[in-house]
Structures are given as C-alpha cells and as structure tokens.
GUSEVO-705169 format. One line per 3 residues: number of its first residue (from 1); their letters; for each residue x, y, z of C-alpha. Coordinates in Angstrom, 3 decimals. Example, Ala and Ser with C-alpha at 12.3 -4.5 7.8 and 13.67 -1.06 7.14 Angstrom:
2
1	as	12.300:-4.500:7.800 | 13.670:-1.060:7.140
END
This chain:
342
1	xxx	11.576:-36.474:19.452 | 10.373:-33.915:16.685 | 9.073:-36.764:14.450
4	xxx	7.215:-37.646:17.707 | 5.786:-34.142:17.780 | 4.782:-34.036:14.382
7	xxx	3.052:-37.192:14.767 | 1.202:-36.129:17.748 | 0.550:-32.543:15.308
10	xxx	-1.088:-34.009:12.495 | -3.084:-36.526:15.062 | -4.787:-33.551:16.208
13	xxx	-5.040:-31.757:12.541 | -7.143:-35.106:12.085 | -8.818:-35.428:15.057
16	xxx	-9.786:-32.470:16.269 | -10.731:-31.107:19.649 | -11.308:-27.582:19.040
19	xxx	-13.536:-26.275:16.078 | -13.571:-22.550:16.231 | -12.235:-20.723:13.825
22	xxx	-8.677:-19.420:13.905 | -7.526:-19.129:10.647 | -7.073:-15.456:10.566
25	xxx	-7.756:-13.304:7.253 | -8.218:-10.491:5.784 | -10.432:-8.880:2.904
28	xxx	-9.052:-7.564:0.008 | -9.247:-3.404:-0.815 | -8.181:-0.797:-3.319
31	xxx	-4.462:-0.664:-1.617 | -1.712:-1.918:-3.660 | 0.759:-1.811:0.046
34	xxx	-1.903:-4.380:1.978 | -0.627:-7.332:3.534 | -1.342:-10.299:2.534
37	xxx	-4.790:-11.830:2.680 | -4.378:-15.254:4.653 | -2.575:-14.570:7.866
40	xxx	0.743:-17.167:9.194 | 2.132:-16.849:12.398 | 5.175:-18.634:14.229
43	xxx	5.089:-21.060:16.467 | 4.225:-24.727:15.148 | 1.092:-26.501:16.636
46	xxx	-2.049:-27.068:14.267 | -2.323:-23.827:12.986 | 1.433:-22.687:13.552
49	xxx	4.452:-22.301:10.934 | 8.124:-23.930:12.241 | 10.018:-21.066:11.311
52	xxx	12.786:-21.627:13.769 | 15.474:-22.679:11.688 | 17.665:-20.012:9.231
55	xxx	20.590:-19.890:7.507 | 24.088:-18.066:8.127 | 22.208:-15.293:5.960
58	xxx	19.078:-15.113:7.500 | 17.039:-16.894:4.974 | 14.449:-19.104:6.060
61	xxx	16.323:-23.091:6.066 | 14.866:-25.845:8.047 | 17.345:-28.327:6.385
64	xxx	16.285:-27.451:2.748 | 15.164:-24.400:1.193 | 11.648:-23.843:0.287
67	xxx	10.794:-20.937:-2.490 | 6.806:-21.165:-0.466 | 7.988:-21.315:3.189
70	xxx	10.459:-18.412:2.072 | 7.986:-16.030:0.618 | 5.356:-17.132:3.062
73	xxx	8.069:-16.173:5.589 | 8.605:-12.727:4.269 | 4.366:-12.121:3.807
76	xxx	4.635:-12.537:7.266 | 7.289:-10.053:8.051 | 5.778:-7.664:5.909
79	xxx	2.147:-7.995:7.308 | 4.101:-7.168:10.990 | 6.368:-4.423:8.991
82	xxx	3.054:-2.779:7.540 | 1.524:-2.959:11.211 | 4.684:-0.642:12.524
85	xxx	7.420:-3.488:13.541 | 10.075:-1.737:11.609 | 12.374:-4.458:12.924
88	xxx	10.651:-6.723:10.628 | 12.045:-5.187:7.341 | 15.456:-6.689:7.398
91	xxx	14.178:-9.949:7.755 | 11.734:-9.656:4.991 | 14.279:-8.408:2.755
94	xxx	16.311:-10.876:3.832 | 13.899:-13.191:1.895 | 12.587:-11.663:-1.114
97	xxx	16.856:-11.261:-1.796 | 16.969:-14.735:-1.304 | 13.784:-15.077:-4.045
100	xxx	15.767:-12.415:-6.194 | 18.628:-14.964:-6.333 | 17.210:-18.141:-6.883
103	xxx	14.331:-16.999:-9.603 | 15.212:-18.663:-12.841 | 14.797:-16.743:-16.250
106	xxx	11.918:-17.963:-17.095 | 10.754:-16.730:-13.597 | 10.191:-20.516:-11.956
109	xxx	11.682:-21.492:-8.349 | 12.172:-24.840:-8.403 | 12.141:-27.335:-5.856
112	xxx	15.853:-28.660:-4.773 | 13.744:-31.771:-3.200 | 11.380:-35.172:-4.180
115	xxx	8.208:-35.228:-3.925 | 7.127:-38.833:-3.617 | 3.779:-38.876:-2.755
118	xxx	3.309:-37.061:-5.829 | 5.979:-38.643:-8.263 | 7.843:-36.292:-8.190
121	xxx	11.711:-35.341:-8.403 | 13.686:-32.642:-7.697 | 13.368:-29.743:-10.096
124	xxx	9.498:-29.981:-9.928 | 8.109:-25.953:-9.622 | 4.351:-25.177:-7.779
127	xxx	1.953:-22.086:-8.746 | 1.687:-21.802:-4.760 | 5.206:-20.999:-4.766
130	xxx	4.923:-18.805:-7.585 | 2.124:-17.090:-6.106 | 3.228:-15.977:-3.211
133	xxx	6.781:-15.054:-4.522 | 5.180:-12.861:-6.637 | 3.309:-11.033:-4.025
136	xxx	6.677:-10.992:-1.236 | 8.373:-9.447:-4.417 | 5.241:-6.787:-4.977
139	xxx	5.488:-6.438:-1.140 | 9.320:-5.651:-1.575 | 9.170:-3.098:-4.229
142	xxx	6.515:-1.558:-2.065 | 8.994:-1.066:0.496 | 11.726:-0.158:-1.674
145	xxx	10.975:1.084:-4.713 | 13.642:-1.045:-6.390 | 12.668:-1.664:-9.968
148	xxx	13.815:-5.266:-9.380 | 11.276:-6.945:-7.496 | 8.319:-5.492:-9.309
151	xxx	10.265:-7.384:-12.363 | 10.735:-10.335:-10.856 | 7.337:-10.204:-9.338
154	xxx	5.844:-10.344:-13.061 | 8.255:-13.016:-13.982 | 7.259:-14.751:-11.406
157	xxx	3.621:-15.066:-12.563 | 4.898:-16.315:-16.205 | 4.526:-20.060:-14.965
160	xxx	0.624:-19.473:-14.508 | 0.145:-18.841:-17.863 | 1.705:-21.442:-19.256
163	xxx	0.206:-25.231:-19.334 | 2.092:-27.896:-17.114 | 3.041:-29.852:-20.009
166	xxx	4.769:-26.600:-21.553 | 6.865:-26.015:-18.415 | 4.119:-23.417:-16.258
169	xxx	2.047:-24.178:-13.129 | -1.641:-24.514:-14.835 | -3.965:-27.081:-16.339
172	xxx	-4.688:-24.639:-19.616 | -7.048:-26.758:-21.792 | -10.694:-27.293:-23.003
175	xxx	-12.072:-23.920:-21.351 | -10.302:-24.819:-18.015 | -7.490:-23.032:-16.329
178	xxx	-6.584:-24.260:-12.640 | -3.404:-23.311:-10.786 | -1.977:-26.154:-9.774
181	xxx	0.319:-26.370:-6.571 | 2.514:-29.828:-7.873 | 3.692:-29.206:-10.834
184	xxx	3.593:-32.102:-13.132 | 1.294:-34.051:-11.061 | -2.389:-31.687:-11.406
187	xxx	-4.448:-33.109:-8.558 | -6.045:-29.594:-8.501 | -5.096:-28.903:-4.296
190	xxx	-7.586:-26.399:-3.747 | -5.499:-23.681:-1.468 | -2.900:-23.734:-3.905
193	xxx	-5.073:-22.811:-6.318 | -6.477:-20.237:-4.532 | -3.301:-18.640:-3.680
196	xxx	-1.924:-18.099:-6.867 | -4.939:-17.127:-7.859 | -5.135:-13.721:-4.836
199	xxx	-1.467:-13.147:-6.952 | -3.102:-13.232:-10.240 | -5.949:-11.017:-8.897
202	xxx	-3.422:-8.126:-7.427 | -1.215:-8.003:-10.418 | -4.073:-7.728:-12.911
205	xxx	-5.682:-5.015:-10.585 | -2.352:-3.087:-9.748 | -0.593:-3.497:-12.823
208	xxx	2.532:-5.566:-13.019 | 1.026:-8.990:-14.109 | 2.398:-10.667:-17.011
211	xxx	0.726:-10.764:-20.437 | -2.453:-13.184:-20.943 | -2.958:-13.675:-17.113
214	xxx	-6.406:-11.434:-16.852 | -7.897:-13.156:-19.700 | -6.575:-16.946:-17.724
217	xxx	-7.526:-15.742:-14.672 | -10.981:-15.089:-15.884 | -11.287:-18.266:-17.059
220	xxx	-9.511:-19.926:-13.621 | -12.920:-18.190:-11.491 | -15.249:-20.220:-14.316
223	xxx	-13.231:-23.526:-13.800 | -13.324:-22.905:-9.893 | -16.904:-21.953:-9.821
226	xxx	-17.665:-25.574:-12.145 | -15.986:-27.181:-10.011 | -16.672:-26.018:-6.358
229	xxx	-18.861:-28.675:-5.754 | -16.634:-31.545:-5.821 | -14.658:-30.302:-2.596
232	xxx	-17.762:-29.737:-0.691 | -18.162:-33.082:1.324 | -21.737:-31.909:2.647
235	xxx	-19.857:-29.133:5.160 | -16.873:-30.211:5.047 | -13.838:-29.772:2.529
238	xxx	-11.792:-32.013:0.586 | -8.141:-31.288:0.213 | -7.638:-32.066:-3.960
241	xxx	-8.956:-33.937:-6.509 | -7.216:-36.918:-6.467 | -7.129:-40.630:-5.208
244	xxx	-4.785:-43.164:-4.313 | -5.039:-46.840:-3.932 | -8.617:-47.344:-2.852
247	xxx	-9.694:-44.580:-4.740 | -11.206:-42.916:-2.450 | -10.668:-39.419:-0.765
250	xxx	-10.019:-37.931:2.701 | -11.362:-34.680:4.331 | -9.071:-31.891:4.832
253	xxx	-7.327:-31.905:8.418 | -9.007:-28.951:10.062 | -5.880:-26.664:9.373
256	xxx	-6.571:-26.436:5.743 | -10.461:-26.687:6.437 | -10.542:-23.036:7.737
259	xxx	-7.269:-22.241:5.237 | -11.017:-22.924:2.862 | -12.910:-20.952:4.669
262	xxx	-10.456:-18.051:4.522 | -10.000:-18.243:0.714 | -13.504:-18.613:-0.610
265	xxx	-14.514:-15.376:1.629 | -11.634:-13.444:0.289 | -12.143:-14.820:-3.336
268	xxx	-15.802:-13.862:-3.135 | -14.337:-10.401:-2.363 | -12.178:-9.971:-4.981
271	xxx	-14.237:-11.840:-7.576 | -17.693:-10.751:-6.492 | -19.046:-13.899:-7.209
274	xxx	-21.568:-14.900:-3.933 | -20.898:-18.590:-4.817 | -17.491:-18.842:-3.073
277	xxx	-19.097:-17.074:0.034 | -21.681:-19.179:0.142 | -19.378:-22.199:0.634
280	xxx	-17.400:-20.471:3.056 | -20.586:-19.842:4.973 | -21.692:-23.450:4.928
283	xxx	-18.138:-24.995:5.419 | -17.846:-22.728:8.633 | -21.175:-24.101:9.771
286	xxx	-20.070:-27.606:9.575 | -17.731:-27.192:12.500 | -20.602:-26.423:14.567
289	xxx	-22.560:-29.323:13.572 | -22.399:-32.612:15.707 | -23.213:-34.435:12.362
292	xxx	-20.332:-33.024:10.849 | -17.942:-33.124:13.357 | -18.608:-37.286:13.532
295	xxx	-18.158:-37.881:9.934 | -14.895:-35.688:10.035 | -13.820:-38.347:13.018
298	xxx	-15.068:-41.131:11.254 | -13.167:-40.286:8.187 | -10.069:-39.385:10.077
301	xxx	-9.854:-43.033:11.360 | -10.389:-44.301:8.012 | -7.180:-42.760:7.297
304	xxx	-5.315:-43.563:10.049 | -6.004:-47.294:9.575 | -5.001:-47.046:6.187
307	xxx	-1.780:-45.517:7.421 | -0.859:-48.205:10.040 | -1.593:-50.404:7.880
310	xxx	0.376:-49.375:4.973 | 2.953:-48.731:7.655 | 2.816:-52.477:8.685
313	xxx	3.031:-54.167:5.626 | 5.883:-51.619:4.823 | 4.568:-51.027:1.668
316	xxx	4.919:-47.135:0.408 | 1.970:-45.075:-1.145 | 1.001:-44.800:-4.841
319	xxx	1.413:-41.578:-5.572 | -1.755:-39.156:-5.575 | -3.968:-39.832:-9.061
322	xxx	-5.722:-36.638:-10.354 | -9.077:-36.495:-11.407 | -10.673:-35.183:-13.882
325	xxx	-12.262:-31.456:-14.169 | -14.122:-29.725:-16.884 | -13.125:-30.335:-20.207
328	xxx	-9.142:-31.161:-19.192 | -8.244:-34.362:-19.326 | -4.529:-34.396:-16.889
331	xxx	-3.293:-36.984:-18.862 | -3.351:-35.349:-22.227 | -0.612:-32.179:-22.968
334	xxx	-2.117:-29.252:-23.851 | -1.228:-28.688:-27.553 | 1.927:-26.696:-28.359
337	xxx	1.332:-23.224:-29.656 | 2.682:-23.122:-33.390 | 5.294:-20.916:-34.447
340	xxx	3.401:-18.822:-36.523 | 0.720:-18.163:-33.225 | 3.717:-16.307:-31.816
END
C-alpha cells in the first residue's frame, strides 16, 4: 500500500496539477541563530517530508538511518524551536546527538546503504549530508553553547574541501570546485550543491569553517555561475548533469523545481551575484507559462515510458553518467597533494 502511495507521489511530482509556488524560504541576514534557509515540513505528499518513523531514542529511522533526513529533521525542529515551540528542543537535540555519535574523525557520515542508481555501495558519504550536519550542529551549539557541536560542525565541512578522489565531497580540479551530493559518482545534482554551499557560506561568515573553504567556496560561485546555463531547460530546471542510457536528460519533478527557485534567490543573497536571481526569476515564470507547462508534461511522459518499459523488459538502469563541467574532467583524480605541500 505505501509503495502504491509513493507511486501515485512521484506521478504527481511529474505531472503536475498545481504550479504555484510552495516551496517556502527564507533570505539570509547578519544572524548567526537564523533558521535555516529552505523550509521542510511533515507530512509526505509532493512537497512533504515522511518523518513518521523514529527510533527507541528518538532519532529520526524510517528503516535505515539517514545522516541528511537526520539533520534535515533537526533544521526543522530548530526553525519551530527559534519560532517559540520550546517543545521542539528535545527533539532537535535528539538529532544533532545522534550526528555527534555517528561523525567519523575525519568528520564524514557515511551512508549504511547502496546506492544503485548511482553505483554506489554502502560507505559512500554526500556534501548534502555534510552540509546540513554542519549547520544542525551550528544550530545546536547555538542552543547550547556546548563546545562540541561547533567542533563537529567544522569537521563536518572538512569533506568539502577535499576532492572526491581524495576521500571529500567536491570535484576540486582545473579552476572548478562543485559540491557534489553522491560521493564518488559527481553528476553535479544541483540542490545538493547548493546546500552545502548555504553551509560553506555561514561558516566562512560566522567563523567556525574549516581551513581553505572561503578560498573553495569562492571558486564553487565561479564554477556555478559557468555553469548555470546547462540546468536552465528554457524555464524550466534540470535535476544534474548526467545521462543514462539514451543519453538524454529529464526535467526536475516540480518538487525540486521550486527547491531551484528557493536556492538561486537565497544564493543571490548571500553571494550578491544578480545572475542566480535572475534564473530564479525566469524559472518561477515558467510555471506560469502554458508553453512551459506542456513541455514539462511532454517530458514527464518521456520518462514514464522509459520507466514501464525498462520495467517490462525487467532490465535495471545504468547508473547515472556525469558530464562534464569547466575544466574537470569526472573521470580523472584530482592529483594528490605532495608531502612537502603540507
């Protein structure tokens, strides 16, 4: 019955009905206690989060653990917590304790889970994750003043400055830096990029990020700004930059559409670059726009015959192929830093 659900879920994150916008945000400002700049609520549907299920300890479990449904989870307490629901604290803490627990030394949560559709096995870490850990854990030390989550906040920020093939979360070579949100795999997914990119924006401008990460984040707004145009599908948005089988690419389901719209007003905010906002403007105007709206359709039942088809044939998906982005080439390692570089 709940794979039925789903089903009918992402049908409608595909097909939509409805083009408002009801991704709720928030601009960034000059305090270091503000919630969190993309807004979740409970509650499934197309825009809701299925946080129904917890463990015996309160932690966030809906048959696996998730380090970015956890610290999404307790940005979401806290943004009720900073609003006056002092009920809301336990829970949060609740979380970020969890995060305290499971943070490796080198400051990575990794995934307990495959990721197929990405080649992926368990042990696989995402700068998503690691982006909104670090800004649960900020949240947490806000609350507390413990000295231990504003530690493990900046540890957890170590992965984006490291390349993927040295262990980290970003694509660090010829003058690009991208956050990626699948680890190994760097099909440059465009919200998780984004994400760990607010993190990397708060701890360079409250102090508690990590060595190295203005000087990458710098050059992540450059990559982002070079490559803005290739996830721009005329007023629409494209997910990542990647293909599979056909090589082609699919629109983003409306969910992550506004998710878009969200990020590249708040990242024009923090950045002050009018480029991002200027996509946000005209990716907000494509849901208004009959023209759009039919090629969104049109390319949603693309998919889906792709799907049923695949689904037919029982035959299982090549795993996403990234493309290429500035002067990084994903299939090459970044060089190895020598010992004598330090």
């Amino acid at each position: 019955m709940k794979a039925r659900s789903q089903m009918l879920v992402d049908l409608q994150k595909n097909f939509p009905v409805r083009w408002e916008m009801r991704r709720r945000y928030r601009l960034p400002s000059d305090d270091p206690q503000q919630p969190f700049y993309t807004s979740w609520h409970p509650g499934g549907g197309i825009f809701g989060e299925d946080w129904d299920r917890f463990d015996a300890g309160g932690v966030l479990f809906a048959g696996r653990y998730n380090p970015n449904s956890v610290a999404a989870y307790a940005l979401y307490c806290y943004e009720r917590l900073h609003a006056g629901e002092s009920a809301m604290r336990q829970p949060m803490l609740r979380q970020t304790e969890y995060l305290l627990r499971t943070q490796r030394e080198d400051g990575a949560f990794p995934y307990a889970f495959a990721l197929p559709q990405y080649g992926l096995k368990p042990g696989w870490i995402s700068g998503i994750a690691q982006g909104k850990a670090a800004a649960a854990l900020w949240r947490a030390h806000a609350v507390t003043q413990d000295p231990r989550y504003r530690a493990a906040a900046t540890r957890a920020l170590l992965p984006l400055t490291l390349d993927i093939s040295q262990g980290g979360t970003a694509l660090l070579r010829g003058g690009t830096a991208f956050f990626e949100e699948i680890g190994s795999n760097p099909t440059h997914i465009l919200n998780g990029h984004v994400t760990a990119a607010f993190a990397a924006w708060e701890a360079c401008r409250f102090g508690f990020a990590p060595p190295g990460l203005d000087e990458i984040h710098e050059t992540a707004i450059r990559t982002l700004l070079a490559v803005l145009p290739q996830y721009d599908a005329d007023g629409w948005s494209y997910y990542q930059l990647a293909v599979r089988e056909n090589g082609e690419r699919h629109f983003a389901p409306i969910n992550y559409h506004q998710t878009h719209i969200a990020q590249m007003h708040v990242y024009s905010a923090m950045t002050g670059r009018g480029e991002f906002l200027a996509m946000s403007r005209k990716w907000r105007r494509g849901m208004a726009q009959w023209n759009v709206r039919a090629r969104v359709w049109g390319d949603s039942g693309a998919w889906l015959i792709e799907t049923l088809g695949r689904r037919l044939a029982r035959r299982s998906a090549e795993p996403w192929r990234p493309l290429p982005i500035g002067g990084a080439d994903p299939a090459t390692p970044a060089p190895r830093p020598s010992a004598a570089a330090g």
